[in-house]
mmCIF file as Biopython writes it, N, C-alpha, C and O atoms, coordinates in Angstrom:
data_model
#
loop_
_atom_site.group_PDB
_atom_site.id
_atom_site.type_symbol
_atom_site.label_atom_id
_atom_site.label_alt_id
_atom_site.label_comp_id
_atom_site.label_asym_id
_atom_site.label_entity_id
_atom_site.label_seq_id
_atom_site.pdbx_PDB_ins_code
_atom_site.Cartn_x
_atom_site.Cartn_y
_atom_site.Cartn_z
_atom_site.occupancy
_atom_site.B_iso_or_equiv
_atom_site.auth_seq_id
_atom_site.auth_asym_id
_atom_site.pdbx_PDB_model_num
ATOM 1   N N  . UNK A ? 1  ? 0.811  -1.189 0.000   1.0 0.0 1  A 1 
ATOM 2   C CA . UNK A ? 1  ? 0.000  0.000  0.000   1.0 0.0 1  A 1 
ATOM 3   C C  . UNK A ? 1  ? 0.863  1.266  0.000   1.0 0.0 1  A 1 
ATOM 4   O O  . UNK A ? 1  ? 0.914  2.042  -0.954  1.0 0.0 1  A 1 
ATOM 5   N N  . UNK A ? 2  ? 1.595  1.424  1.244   1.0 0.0 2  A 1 
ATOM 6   C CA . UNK A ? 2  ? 2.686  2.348  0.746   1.0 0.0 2  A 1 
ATOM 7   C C  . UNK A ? 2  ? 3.343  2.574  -0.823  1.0 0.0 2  A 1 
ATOM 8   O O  . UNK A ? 2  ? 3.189  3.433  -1.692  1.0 0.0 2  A 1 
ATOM 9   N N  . UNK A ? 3  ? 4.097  1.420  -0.708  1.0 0.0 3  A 1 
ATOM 10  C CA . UNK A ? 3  ? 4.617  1.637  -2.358  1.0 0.0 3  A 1 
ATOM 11  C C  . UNK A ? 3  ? 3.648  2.232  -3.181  1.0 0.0 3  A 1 
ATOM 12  O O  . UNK A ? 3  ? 4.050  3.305  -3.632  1.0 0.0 3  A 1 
ATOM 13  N N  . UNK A ? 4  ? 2.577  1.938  -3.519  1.0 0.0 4  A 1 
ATOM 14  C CA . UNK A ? 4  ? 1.812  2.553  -4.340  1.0 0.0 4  A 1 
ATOM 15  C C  . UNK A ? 4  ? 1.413  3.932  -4.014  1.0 0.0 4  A 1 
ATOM 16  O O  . UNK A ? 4  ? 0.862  4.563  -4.916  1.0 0.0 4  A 1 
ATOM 17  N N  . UNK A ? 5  ? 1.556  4.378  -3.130  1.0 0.0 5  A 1 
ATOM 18  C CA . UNK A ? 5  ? 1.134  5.772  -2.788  1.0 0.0 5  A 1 
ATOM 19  C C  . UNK A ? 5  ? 2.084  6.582  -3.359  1.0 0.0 5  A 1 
ATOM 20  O O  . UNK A ? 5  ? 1.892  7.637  -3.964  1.0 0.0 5  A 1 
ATOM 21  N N  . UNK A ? 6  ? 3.664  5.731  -3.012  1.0 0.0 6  A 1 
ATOM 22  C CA . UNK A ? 6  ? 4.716  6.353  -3.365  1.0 0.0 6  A 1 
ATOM 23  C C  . UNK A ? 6  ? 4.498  7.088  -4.974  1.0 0.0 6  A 1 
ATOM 24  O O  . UNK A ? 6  ? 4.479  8.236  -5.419  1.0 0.0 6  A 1 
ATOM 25  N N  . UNK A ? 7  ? 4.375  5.914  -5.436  1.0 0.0 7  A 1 
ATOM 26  C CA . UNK A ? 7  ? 4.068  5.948  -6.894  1.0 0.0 7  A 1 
ATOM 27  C C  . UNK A ? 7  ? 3.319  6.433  -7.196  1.0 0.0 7  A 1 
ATOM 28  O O  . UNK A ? 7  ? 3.422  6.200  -8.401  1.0 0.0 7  A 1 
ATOM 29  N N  . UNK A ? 8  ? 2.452  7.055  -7.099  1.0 0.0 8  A 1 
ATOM 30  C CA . UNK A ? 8  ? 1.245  7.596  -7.333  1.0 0.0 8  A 1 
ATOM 31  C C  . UNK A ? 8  ? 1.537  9.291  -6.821  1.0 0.0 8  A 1 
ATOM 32  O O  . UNK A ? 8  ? 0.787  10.242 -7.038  1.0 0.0 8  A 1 
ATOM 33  N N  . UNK A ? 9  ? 2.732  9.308  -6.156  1.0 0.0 9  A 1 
ATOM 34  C CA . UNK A ? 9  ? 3.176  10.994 -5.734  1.0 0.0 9  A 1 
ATOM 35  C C  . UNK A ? 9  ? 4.174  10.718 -6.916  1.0 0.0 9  A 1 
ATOM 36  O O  . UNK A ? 9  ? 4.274  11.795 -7.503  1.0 0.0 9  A 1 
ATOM 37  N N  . UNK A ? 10 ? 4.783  9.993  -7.401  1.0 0.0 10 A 1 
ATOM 38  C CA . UNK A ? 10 ? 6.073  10.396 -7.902  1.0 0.0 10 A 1 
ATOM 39  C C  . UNK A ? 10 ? 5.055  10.823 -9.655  1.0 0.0 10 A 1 
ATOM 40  O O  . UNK A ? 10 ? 5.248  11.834 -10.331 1.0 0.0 10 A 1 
ATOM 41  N N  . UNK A ? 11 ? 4.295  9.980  -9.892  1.0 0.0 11 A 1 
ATOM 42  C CA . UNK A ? 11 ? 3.219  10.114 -11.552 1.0 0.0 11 A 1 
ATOM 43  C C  . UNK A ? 11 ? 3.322  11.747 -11.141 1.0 0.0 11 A 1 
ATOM 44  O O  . UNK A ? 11 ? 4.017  12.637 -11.631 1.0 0.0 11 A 1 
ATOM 45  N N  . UNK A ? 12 ? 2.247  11.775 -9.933  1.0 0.0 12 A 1 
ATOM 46  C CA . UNK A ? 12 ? 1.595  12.843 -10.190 1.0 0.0 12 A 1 
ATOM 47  C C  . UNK A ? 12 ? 3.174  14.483 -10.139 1.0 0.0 12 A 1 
ATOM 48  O O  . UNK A ? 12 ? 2.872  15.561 -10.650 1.0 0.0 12 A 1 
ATOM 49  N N  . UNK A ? 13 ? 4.294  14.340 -9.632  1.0 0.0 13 A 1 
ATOM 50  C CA . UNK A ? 13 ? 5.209  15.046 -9.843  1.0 0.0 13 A 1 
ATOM 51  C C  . UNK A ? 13 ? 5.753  15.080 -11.259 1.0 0.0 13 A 1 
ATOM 52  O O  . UNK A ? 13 ? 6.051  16.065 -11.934 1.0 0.0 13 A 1 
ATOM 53  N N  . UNK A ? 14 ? 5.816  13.813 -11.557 1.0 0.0 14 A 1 
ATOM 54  C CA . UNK A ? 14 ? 6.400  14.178 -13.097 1.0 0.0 14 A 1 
ATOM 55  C C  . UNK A ? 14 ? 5.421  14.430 -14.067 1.0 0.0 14 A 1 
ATOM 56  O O  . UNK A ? 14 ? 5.834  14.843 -15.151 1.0 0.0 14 A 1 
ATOM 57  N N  . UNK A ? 15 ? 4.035  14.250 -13.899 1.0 0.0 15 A 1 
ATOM 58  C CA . UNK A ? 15 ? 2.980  14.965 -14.928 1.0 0.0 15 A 1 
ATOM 59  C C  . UNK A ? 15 ? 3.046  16.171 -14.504 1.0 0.0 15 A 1 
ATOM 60  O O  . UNK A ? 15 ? 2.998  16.934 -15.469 1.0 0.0 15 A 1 
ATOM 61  N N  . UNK A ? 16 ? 3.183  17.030 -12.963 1.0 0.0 16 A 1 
ATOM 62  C CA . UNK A ? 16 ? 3.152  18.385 -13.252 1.0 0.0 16 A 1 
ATOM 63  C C  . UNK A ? 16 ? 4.344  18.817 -13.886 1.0 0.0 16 A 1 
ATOM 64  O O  . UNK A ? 16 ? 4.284  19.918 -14.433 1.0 0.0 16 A 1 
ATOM 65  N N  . UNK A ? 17 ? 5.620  18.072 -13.943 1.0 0.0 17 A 1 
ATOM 66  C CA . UNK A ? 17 ? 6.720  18.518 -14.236 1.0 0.0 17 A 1 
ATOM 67  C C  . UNK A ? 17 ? 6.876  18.621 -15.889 1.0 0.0 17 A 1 
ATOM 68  O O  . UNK A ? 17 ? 7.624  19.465 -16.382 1.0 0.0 17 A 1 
ATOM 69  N N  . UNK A ? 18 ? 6.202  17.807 -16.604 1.0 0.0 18 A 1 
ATOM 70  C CA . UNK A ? 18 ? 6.075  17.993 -18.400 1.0 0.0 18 A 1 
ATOM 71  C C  . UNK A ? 18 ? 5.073  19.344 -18.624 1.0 0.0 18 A 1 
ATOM 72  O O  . UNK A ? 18 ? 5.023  19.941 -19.700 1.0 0.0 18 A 1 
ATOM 73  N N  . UNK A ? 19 ? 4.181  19.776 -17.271 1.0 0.0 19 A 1 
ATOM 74  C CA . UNK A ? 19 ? 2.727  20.247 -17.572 1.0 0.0 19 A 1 
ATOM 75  C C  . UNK A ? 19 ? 4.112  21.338 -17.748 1.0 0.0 19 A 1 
ATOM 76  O O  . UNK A ? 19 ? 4.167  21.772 -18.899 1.0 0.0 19 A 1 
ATOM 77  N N  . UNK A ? 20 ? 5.073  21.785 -16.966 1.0 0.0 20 A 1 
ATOM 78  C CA . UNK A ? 20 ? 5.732  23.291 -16.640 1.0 0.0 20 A 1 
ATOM 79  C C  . UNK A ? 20 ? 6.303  23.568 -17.733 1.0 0.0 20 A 1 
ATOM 80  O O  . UNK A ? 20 ? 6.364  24.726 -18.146 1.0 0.0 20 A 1 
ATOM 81  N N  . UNK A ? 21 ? 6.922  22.322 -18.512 1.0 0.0 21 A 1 
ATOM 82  C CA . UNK A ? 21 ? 7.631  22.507 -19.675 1.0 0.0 21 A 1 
ATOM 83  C C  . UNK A ? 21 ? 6.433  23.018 -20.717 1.0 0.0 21 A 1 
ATOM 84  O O  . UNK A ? 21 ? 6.400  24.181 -21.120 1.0 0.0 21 A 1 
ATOM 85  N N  . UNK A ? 22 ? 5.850  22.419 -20.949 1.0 0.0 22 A 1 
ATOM 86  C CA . UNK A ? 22 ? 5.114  22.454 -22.023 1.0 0.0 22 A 1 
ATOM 87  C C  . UNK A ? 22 ? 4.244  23.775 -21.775 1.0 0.0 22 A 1 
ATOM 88  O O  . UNK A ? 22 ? 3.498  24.107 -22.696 1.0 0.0 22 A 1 
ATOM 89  N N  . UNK A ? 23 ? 4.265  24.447 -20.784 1.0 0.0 23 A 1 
ATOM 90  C CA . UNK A ? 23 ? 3.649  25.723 -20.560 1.0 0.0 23 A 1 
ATOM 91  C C  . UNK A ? 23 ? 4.738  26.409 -20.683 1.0 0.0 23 A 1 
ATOM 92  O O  . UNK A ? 23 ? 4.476  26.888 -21.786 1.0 0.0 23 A 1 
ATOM 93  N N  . UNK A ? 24 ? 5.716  26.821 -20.434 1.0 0.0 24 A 1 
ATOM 94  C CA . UNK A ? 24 ? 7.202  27.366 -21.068 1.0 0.0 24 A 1 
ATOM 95  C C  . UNK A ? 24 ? 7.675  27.012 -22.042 1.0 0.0 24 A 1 
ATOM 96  O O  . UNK A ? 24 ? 8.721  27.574 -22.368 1.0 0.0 24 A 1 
ATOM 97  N N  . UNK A ? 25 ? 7.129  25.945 -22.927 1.0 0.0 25 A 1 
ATOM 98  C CA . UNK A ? 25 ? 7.391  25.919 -24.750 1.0 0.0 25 A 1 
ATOM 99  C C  . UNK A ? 25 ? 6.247  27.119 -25.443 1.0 0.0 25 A 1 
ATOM 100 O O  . UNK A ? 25 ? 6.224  27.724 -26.515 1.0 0.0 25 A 1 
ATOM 101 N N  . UNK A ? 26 ? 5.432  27.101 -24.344 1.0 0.0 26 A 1 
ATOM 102 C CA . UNK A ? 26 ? 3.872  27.766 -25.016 1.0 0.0 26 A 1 
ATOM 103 C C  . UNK A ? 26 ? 3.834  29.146 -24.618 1.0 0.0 26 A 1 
ATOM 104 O O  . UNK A ? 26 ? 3.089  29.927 -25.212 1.0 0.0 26 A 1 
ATOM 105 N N  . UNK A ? 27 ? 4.566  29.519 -23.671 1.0 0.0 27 A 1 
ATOM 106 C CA . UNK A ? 27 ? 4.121  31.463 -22.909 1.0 0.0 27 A 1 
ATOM 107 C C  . UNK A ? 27 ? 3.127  31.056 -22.411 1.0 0.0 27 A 1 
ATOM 108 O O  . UNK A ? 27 ? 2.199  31.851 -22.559 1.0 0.0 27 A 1 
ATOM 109 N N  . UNK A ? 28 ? 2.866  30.151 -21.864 1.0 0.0 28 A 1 
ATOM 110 C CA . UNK A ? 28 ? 1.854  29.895 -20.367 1.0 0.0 28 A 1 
ATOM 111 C C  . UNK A ? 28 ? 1.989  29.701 -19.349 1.0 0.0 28 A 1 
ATOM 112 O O  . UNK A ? 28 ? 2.899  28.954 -18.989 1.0 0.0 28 A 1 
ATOM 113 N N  . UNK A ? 29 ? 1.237  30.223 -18.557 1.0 0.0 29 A 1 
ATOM 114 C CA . UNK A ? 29 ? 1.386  30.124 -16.898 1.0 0.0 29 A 1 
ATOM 115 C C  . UNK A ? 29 ? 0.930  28.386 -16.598 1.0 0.0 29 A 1 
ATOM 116 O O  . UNK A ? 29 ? -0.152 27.873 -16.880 1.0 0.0 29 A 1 
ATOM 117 N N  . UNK A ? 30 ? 1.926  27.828 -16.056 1.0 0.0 30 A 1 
ATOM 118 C CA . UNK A ? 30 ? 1.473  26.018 -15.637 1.0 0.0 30 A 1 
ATOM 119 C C  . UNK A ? 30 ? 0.298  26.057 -15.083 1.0 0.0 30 A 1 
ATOM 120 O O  . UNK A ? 30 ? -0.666 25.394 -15.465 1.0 0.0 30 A 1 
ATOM 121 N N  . UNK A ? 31 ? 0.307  26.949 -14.013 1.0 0.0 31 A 1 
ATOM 122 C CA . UNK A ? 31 ? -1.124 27.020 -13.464 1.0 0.0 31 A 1 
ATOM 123 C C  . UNK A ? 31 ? -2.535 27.197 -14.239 1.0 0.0 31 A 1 
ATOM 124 O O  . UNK A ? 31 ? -3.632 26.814 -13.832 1.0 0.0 31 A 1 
ATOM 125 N N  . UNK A ? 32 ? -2.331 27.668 -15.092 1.0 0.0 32 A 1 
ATOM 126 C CA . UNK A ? 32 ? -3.315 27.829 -16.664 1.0 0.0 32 A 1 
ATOM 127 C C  . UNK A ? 32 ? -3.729 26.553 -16.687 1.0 0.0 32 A 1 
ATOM 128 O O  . UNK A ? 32 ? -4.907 26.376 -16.377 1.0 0.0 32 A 1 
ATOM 129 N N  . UNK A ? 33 ? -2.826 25.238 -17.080 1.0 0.0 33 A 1 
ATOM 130 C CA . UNK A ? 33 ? -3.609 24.243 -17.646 1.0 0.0 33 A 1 
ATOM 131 C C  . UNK A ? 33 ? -3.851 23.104 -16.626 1.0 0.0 33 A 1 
ATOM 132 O O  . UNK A ? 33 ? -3.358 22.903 -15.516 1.0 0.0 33 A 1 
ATOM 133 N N  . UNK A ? 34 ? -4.684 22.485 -17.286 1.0 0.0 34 A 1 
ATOM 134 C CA . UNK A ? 34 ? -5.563 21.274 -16.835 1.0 0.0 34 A 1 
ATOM 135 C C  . UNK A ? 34 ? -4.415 20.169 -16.557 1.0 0.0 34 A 1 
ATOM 136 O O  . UNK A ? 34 ? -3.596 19.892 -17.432 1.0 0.0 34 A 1 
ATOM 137 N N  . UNK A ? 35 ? -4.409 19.582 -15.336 1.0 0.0 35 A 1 
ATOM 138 C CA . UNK A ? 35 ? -4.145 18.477 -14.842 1.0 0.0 35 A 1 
ATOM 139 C C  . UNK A ? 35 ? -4.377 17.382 -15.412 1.0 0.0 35 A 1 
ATOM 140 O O  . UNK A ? 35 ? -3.567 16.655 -15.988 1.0 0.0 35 A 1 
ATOM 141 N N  . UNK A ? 36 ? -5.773 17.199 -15.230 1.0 0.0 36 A 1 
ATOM 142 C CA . UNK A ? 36 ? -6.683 15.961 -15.527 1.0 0.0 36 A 1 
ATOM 143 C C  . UNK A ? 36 ? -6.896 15.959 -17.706 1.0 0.0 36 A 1 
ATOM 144 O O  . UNK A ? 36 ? -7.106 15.052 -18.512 1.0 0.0 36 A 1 
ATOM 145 N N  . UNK A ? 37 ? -6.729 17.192 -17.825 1.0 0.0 37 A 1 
ATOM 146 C CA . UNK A ? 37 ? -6.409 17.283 -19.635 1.0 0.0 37 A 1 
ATOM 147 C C  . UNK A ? 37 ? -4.629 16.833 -19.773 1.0 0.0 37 A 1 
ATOM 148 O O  . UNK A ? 37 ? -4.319 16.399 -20.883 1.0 0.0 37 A 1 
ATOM 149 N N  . UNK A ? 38 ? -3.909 16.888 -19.106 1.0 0.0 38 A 1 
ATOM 150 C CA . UNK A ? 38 ? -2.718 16.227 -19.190 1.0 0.0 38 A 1 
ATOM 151 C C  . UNK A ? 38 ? -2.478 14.869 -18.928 1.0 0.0 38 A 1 
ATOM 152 O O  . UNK A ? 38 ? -1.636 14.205 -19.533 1.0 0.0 38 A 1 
ATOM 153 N N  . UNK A ? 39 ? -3.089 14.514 -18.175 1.0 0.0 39 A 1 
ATOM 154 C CA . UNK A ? 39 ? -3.209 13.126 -17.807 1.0 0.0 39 A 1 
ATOM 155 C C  . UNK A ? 39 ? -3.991 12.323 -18.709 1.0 0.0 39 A 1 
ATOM 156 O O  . UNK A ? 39 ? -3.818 11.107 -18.619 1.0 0.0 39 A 1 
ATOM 157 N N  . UNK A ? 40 ? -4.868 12.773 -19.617 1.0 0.0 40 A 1 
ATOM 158 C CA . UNK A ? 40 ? -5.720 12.306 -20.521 1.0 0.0 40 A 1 
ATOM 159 C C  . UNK A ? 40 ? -4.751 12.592 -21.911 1.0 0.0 40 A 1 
ATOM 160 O O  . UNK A ? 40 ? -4.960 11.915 -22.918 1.0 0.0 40 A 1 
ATOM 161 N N  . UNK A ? 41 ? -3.908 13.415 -21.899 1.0 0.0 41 A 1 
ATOM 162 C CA . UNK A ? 41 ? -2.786 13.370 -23.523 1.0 0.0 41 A 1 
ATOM 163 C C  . UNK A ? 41 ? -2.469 12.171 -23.298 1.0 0.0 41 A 1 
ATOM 164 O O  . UNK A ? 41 ? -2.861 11.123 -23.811 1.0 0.0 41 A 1 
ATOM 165 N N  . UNK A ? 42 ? -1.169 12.546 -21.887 1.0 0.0 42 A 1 
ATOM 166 C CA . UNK A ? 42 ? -0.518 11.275 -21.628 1.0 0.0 42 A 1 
ATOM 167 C C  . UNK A ? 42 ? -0.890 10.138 -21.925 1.0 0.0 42 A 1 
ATOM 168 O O  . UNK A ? 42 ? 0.068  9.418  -22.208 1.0 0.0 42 A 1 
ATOM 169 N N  . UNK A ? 43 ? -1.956 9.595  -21.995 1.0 0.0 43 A 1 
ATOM 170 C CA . UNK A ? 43 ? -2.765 8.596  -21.826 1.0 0.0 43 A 1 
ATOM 171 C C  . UNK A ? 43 ? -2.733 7.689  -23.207 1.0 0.0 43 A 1 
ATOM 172 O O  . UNK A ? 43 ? -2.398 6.532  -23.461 1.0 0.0 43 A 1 
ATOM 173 N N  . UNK A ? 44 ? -3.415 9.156  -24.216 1.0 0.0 44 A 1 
ATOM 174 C CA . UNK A ? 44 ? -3.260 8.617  -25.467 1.0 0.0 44 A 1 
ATOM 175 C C  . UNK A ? 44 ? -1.836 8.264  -26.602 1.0 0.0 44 A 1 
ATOM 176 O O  . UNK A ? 44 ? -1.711 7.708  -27.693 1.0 0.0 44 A 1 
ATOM 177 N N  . UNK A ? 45 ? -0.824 9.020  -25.505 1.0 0.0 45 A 1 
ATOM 178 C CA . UNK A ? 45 ? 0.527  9.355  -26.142 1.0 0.0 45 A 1 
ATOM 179 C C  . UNK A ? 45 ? 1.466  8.216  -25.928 1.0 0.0 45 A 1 
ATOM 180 O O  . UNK A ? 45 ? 2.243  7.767  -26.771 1.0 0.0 45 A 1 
ATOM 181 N N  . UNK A ? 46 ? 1.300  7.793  -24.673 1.0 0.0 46 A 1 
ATOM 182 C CA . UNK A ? 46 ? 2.171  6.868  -23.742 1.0 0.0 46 A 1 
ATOM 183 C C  . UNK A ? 46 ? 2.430  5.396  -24.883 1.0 0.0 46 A 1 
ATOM 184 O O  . UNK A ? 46 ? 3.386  5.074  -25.588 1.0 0.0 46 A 1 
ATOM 185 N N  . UNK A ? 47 ? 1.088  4.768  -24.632 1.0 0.0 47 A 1 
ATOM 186 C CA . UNK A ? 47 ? 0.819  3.575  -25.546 1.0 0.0 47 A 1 
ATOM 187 C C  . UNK A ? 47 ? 1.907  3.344  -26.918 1.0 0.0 47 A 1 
ATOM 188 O O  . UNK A ? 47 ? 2.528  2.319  -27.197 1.0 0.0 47 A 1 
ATOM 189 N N  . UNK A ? 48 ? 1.898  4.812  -27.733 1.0 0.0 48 A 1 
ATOM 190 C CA . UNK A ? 48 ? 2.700  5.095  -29.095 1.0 0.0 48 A 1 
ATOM 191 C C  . UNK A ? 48 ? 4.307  4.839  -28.796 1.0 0.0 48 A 1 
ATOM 192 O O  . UNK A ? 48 ? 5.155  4.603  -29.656 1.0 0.0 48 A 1 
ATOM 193 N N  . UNK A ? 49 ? 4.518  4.940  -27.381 1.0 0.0 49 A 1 
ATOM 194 C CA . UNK A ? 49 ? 6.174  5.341  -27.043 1.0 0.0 49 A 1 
ATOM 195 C C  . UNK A ? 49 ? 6.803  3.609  -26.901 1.0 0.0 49 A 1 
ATOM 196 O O  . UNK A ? 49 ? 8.018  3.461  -27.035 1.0 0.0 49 A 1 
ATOM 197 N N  . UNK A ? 50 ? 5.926  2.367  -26.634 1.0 0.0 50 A 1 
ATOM 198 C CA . UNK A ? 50 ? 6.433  1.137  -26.471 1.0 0.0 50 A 1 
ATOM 199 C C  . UNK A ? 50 ? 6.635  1.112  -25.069 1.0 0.0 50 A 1 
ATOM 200 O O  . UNK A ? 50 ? 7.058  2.042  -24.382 1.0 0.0 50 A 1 
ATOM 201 N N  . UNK A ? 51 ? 6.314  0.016  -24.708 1.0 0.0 51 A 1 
ATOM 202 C CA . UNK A ? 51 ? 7.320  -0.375 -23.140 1.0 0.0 51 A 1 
ATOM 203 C C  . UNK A ? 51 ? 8.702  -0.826 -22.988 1.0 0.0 51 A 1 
ATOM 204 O O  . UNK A ? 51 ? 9.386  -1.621 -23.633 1.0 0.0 51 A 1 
ATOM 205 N N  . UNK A ? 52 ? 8.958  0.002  -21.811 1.0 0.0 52 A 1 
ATOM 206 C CA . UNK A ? 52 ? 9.938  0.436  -21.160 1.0 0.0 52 A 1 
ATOM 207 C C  . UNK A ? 52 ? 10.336 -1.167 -20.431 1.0 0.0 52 A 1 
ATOM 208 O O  . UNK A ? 52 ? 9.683  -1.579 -19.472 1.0 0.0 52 A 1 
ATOM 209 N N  . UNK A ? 53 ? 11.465 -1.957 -21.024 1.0 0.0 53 A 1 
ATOM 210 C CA . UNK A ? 53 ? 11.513 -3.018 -20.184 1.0 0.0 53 A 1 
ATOM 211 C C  . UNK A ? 53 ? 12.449 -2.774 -18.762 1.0 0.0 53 A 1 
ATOM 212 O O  . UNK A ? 53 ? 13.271 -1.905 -18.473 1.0 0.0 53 A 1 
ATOM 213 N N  . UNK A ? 54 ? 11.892 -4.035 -17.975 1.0 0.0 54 A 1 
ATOM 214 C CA . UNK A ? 54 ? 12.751 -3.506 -16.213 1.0 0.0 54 A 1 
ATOM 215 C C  . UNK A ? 54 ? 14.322 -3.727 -16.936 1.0 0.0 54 A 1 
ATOM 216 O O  . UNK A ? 54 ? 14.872 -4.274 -17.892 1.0 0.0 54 A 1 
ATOM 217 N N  . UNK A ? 55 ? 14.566 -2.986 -15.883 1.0 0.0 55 A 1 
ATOM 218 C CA . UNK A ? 55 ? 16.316 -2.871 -15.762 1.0 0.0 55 A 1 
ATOM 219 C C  . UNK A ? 55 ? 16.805 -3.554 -14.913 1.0 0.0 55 A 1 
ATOM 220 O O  . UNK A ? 55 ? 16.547 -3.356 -13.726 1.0 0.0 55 A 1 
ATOM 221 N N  . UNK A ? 56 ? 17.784 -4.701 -15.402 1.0 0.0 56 A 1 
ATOM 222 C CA . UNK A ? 56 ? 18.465 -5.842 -14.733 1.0 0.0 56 A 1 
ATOM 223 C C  . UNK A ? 56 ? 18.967 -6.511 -15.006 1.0 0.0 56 A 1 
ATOM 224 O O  . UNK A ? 56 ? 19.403 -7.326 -14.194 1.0 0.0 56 A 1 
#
């Protein structure tokens, strides 16, 4: 249960962390955009990129 919480702070840090970029590629304030509209790109984008196999 922990672990997953973990994980679930670390998603939600690195989705705000693409949201900052991509609002500084654009002349937007991060705070401007949608969370839950980022999490829904991601979503459709991710799938296209292949999986990431474990490291070992």
């Amino acid at each position: 249960m922990e672990q997953e919480f973990y994980a679930l702070l670390l998603v939600h840090a690195a989705v705000r962390h693409l949201m900052t970029e991509a609002a500084a590629q654009t002349g937007q304030a991060a705070q401007d955009l949608s969370f839950i509209h980022a999490v829904r790109v991601l979503h459709r984008r991710l799938p296209a990129a292949g999986a990431i196999p474990p490291s070992g």
